[in-house]
N, C-alpha and C positions, 0 to 999 in steps of 0.2 A: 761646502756644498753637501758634503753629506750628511753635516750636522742639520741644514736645513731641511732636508729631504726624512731624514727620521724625527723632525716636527711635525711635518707634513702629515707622517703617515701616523702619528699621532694622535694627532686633531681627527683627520679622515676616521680612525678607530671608534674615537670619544663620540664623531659622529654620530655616527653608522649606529653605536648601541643606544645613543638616546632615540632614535626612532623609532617611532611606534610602533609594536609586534606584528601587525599587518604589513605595514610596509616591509618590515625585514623579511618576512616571507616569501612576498614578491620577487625579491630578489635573484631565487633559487625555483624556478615553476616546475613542476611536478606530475607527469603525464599519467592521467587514470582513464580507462577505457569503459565508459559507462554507459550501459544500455536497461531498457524500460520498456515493458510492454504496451504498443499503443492503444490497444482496447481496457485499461486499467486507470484514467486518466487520474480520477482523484486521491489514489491513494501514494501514487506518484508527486503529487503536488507539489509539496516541498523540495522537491527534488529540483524539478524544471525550474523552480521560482527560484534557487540559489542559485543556477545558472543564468538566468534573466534578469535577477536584480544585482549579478557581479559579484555575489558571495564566493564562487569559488575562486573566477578570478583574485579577488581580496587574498584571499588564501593560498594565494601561489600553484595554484593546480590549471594543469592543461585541459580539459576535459574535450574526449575525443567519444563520438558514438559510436557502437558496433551493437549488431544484433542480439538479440538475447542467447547466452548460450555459447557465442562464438568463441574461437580460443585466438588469443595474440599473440605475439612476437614476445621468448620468452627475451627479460630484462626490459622491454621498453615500458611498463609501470602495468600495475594491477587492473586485473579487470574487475569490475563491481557489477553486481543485481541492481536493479528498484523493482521493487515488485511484489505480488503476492506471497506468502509462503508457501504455496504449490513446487513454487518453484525451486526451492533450497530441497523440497520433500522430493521431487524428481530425481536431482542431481544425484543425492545420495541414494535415493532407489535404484539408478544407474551406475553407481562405484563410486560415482565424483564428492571429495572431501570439501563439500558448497559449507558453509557457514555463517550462518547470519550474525551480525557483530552489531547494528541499531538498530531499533524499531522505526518506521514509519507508521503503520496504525496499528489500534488495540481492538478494533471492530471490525463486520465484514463489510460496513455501510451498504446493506443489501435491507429492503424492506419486503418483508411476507403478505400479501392482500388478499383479499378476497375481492373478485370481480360484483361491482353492482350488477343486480339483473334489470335487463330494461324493461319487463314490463311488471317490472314491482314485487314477484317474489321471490322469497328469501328464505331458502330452509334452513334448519340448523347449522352453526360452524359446522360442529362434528359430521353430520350428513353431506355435506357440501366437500368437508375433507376428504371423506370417506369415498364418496361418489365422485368426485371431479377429476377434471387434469389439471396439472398445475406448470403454466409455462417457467421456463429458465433462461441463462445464458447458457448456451455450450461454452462460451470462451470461459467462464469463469465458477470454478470448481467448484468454491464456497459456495454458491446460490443454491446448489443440488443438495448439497449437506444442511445448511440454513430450513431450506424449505422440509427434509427429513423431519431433521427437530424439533419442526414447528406443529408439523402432524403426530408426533408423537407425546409431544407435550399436549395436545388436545384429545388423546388417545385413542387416535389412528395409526395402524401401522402400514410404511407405506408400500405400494402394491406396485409390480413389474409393470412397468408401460408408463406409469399415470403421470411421469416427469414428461414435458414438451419441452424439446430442445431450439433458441430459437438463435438463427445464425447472427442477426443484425435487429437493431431497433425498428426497421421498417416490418421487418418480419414480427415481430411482438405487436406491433401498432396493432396491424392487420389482425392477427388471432384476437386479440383482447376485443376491438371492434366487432369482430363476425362472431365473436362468443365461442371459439374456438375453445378455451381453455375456461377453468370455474376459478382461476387463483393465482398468483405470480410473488414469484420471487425476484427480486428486480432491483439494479441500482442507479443511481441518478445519470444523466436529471429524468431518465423514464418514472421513476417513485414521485418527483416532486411534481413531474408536469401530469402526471394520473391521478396525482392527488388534488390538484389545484383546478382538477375540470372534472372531479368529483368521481372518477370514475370504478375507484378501487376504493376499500375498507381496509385502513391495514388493520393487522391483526400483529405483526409485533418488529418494529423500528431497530434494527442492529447501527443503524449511524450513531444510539446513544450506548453510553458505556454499559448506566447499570441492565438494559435492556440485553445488551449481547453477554453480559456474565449470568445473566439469569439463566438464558436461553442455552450457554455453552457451557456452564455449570462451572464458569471460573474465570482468572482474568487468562487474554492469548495475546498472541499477536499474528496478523492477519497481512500486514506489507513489512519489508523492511529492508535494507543494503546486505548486500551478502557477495562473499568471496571466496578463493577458494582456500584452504587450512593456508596452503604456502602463500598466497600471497600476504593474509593479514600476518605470519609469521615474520615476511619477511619485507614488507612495506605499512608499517603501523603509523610512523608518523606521518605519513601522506594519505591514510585512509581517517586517521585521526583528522586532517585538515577538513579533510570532502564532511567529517561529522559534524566537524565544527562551523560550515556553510551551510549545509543541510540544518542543523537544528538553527540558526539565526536566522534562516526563512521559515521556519515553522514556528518561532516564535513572533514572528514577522505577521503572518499570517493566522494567528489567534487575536491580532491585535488592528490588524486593516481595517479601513472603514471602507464604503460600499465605494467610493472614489479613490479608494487606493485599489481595490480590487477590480475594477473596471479595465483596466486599459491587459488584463492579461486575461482576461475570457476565452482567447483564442486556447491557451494551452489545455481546455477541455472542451475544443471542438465548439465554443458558444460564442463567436467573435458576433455572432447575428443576434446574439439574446443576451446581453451580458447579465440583464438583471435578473436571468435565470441563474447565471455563474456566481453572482451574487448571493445569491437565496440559496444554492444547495450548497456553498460556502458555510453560510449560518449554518445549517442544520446541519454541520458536518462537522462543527469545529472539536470538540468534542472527542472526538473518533480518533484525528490525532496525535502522535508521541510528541509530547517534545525535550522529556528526557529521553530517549529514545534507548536504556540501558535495559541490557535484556537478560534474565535469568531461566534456570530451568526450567520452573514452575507452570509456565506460559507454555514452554511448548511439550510439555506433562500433559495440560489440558487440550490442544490439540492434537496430540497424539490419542488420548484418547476419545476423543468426538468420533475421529477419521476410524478406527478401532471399531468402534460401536455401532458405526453406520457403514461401513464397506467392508471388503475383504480384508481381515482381522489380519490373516496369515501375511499377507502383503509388508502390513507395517509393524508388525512385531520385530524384527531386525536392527528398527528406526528406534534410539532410544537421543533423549533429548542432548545429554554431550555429545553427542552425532551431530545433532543442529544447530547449535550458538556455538559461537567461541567465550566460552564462561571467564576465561583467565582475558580478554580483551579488554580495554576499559577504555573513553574518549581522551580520558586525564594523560593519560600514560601510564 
């Protein structure tokens, strides 16, 4: 009997390793607490879509949502960002040892325009810069700094007031309509639907790469996963799994065609228009990480943007091994 029984468990062994590295993973699932800002949809993308198309599942992880920011139960598995880089730049302005460990995007996918006038005149860029207001998101920090840049690269500098902050898209509609504002900084699908009914000029497209290193004066990175020092210290191969989900929907999704991308419109709020989710898909691809492995150098260049364009004293403290975890790696 016991001779049978340690065949048994034999076979079961020999089993067990010839199955597929997904499958063994499964075996042992993996609770990560991961939260995402919902006014940020597309640069989050891959994120949602490796929990929608079963990637992390695949990968053995439990994926539980909590608020951005929130803290857990310590031992019950690591809490994770998706999100802008504001956000890692906060934590740490607040004490908190946040660390971003993969890129999500290398752009701000924010487009700069200029308002058509409706009754046909058009003064100069520069006059127009100089003279106008320029609406924004308040939710999203990059648009203010974006829009800076853009008047300063046309050499304008920009003046107290002339940023319009707008709480919601209903609220942009309206100002852009009544001619509230002369210029907008702005991201999809407000950029693609203003474009496609003619009603803005852009003036310069951060969804493309080489357009946002021009503009930032080098490569950044603009979203990405982030955690805190202890957790990536001390839960690497399960932050490793969530990288390893996350990029196989981002390789996933540089490679969809408009009928694979259709039936998930909903996760950027376009279940009513998908062939809009479609279309800032394309123009967006691009923007993208999907090696998503981050070095200093990237956030050298947004440190200095943020530097140049706001209270200097603020982020002088902020140096870039503050921001990534450099020694992390997806491999191991």
């Amino acid at each position: 009997m016991d001779r049978r029984r340690c065949v048994r468990a034999g076979v079961a062994a020999a089993a067990a390793a010839a199955l597929p590295p997904l499958y063994r993973r499964a075996q042992a699932a993996q609770p990560v607490w991961l939260s995402w800002p919902a006014d940020t949809p597309w640069k989050t993308l891959a994120v949602r879509l490796a929990l929608r198309l079963g990637y992390t599942a695949a990968e053995g992880l439990q994926v539980r949502a909590v608020r951005p920011g929130a803290a857990v139960a310590p031992g019950s598995g690591p809490r994770v960002h998706a999100g802008g880089i504001d956000f890692v730049l906060r934590q740490n302005l607040d004490g908190e040892a946040e660390r971003a460990f993969w890129g999500l995007a290398r752009t701000p996918q924010l487009g700069f325009a200029l308002r058509h006038a409706s009754n046909g005149a058009d003064a100069g860029v520069a006059a127009r810069l100089r003279d106008g207001r320029i609406g924004v998101a308040a939710h999203d920090p990059m648009a203010a700094y974006v829009a800076s840049l853009v008047l300063l690269a046309h050499g304008v500098r920009p003046r107290p007031g002339q940023l319009v902050l707008w709480a919601d898209a209903d609220e942009a509609q309206t100002a852009l309509v009544q001619g509230d504002v002369d210029a907008v900084c702005v991201g999809d699908p407000l950029l693609t639907r203003w474009q496609q009914a003619g009603a803005i000029r852009v003036l310069s497209d951060t969804r493309y790469a080489a357009e946002s290193q021009r503009l930032l004066g080098g490569p950044v990175v603009c979203a990405c996963l982030s955690a805190s020092a202890r957790d990536i210290a001390e839960h690497g191969p399960t932050l490793r799994a969530l990288v390893r989900a996350v990029q196989r929907a981002g390789r996933w999704l540089q490679t969809a065609s408009a009928m694979d991308l259709v039936p998930h419109a909903d996760l950027a709020d376009l279940a009513g228009d998908p062939g809009m989710f479609v279309t800032v898909v394309t123009h967006t691809r691009e923007s993208w990480m999907v090696d998503g492995s981050l070095d200093e150098r990237s956030f050298h260049h947004v440190l200095r943007v943020l530097r140049t364009l706001s209270d200097s004293e603020r982020y002088e403290a902020l140096t870039p091994e503050r921001l990534v975890a450099t020694r992390w790696s997806a491999s191991g």
